[in-house]
N, C-alpha and C positions, 0 to 999 in steps of 0.2 A: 504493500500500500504506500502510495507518495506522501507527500507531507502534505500537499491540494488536498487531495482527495483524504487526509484522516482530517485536516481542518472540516472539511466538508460535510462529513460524518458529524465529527463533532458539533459542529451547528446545528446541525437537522436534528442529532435529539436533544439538544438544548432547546428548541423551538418546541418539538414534541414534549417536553418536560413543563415547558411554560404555558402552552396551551394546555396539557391535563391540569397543572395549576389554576387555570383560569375559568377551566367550567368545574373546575371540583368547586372552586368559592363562587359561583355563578349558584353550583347547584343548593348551596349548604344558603347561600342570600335568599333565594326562593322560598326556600322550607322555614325560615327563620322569621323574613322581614315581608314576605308574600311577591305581588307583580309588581305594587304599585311603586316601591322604592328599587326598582330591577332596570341598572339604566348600565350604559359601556363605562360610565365614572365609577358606580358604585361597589360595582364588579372586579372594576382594574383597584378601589381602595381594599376591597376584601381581600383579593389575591395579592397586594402587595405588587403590582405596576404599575406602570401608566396607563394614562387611557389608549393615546397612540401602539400601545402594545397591543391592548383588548382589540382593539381595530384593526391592526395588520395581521392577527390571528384569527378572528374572527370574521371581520367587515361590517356589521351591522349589528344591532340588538335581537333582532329578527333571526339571524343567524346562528347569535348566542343561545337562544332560546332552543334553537333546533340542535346544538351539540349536546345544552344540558338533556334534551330531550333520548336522544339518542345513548347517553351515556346509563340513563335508568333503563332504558329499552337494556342495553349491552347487562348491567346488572341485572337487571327482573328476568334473563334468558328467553327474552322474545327472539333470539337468532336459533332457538329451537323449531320455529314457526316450519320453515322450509321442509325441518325432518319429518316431524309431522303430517301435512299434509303429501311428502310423498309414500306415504301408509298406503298399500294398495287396498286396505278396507275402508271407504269414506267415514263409515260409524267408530270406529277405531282412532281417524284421526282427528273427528271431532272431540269424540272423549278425553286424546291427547291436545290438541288445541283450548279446551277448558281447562284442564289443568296447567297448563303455561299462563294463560289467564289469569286464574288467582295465584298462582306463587306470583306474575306482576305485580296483581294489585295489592297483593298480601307482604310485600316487600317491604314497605314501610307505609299502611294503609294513610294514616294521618297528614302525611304530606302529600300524599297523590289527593287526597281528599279536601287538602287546601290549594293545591294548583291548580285543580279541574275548577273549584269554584269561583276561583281568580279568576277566570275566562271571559267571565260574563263584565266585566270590566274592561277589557282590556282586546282591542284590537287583533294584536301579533301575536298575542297568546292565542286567542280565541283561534286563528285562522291556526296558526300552528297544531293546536291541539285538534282542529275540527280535521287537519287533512290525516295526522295521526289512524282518527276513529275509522275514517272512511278506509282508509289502510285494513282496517279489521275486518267493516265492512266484506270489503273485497275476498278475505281469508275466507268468510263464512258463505259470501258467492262460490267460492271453488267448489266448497265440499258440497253445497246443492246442486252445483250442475255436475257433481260425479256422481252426489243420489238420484237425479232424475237419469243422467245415462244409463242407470244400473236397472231404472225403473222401481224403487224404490218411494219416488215423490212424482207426487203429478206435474208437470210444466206448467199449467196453470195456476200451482198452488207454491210453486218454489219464491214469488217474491216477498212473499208474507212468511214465509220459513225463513227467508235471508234475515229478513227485519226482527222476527223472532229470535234467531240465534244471535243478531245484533246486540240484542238489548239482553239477553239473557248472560253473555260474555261482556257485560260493562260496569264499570267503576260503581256505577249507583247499584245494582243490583248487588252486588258484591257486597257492598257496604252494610245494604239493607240487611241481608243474610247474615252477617257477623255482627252480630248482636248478641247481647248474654254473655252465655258460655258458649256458644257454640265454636268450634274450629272449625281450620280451616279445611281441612279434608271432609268437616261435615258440609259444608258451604257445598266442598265440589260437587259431592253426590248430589245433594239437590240440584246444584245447576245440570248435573247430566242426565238425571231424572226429567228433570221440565224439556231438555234441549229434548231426548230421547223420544217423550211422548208427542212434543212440537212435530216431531219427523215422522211418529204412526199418525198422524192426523192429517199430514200433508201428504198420506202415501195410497 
């Protein structure tokens, strides 16, 4: 290796280093102080930069929002998503995709449960989190249109099964279920109970 090219290295995870820096206190600002005080200053004082840092790391607030976002996806194990649905049994990988689901939302419920509601305030959040859902959305289109190939679901009745498993795989539902004592593995069953009977209805 030349001495270019170890400088070279060496910058690159020095930048890698400072940007996990900067959404780790991005993410830990959110959970603490909510949307409203969530700016490229306040982020760059948390993490100890500049703002000009926050920005040539980042570029936008918009941005920042989307790596903190990215970075609980990475922890909660939504990059299990993929394995999942290539389940050659659709009912299998729904079962599996609910349970991805709540270990997400079960990851640290209280703060997914103050960011979601931040939303409703706030623009960049709101658009960030709403293309998020629609992402899930899409997950739960797949596996209807592999029950209705299977014949399984009527085509008629798949887009009210999408919207069903929507809402049956979300933050509020989740929330609602974990109430009491109950756990979390009780949570799951009932949500794949309700998804399960969702899909003999529509079939």
């Amino acid at each position: 290796m030349t001495a270019r090219t170890y400088r070279g290295a060496a910058r690159a995870e020095a930048a890698e280093q400072t940007r996990a820096r900067i959404v780790t206190a991005a993410a830990a600002l959110l959970r603490e102080a909510g949307v409203a005080g969530f700016s490229l200053e306040s982020v760059a004082n948390a993490a100890g930069v500049s703002r000009l840092t926050v920005y040539n790391q980042l570029g936008s607030r918009r941005a920042l929002l989307e790596a903190v976002f990215d970075e609980l996806a990475s922890r909660g194990g939504l990059h299990r998503i993929g394995a999942a649905l290539a389940d050659p049994d659709p009912m299998a990988s729904l079962r599996r995709l609910i349970g991805i689901f709540c270990d997400f939302w079960g990851l640290d419920l209280g703060s997914m449960a103050s960011l979601h509601g931040a939303a409703s305030g706030d623009a960049d959040f709101a658009e960030s989190l709403g293309a998020r859902n629609e992402r899930r959305r899409e997950t739960m289109s797949i596996v209807v249109r592999r029950l209705v190939e299977r014949g399984a679901v009527r085509t008629r009745a798949s887009a009210d099964l999408v919207d069903m498993l929507f809402v049956l795989t979300s933050l509020a539902v989740f929330t609602q279920l974990m109430v009491g004592k109950r756990r979390k593995a009780a949570v799951r069953k009932l949500i794949e109970a309700a998804a399960e009977d969702a899909v003999r209805r529509a079939g």
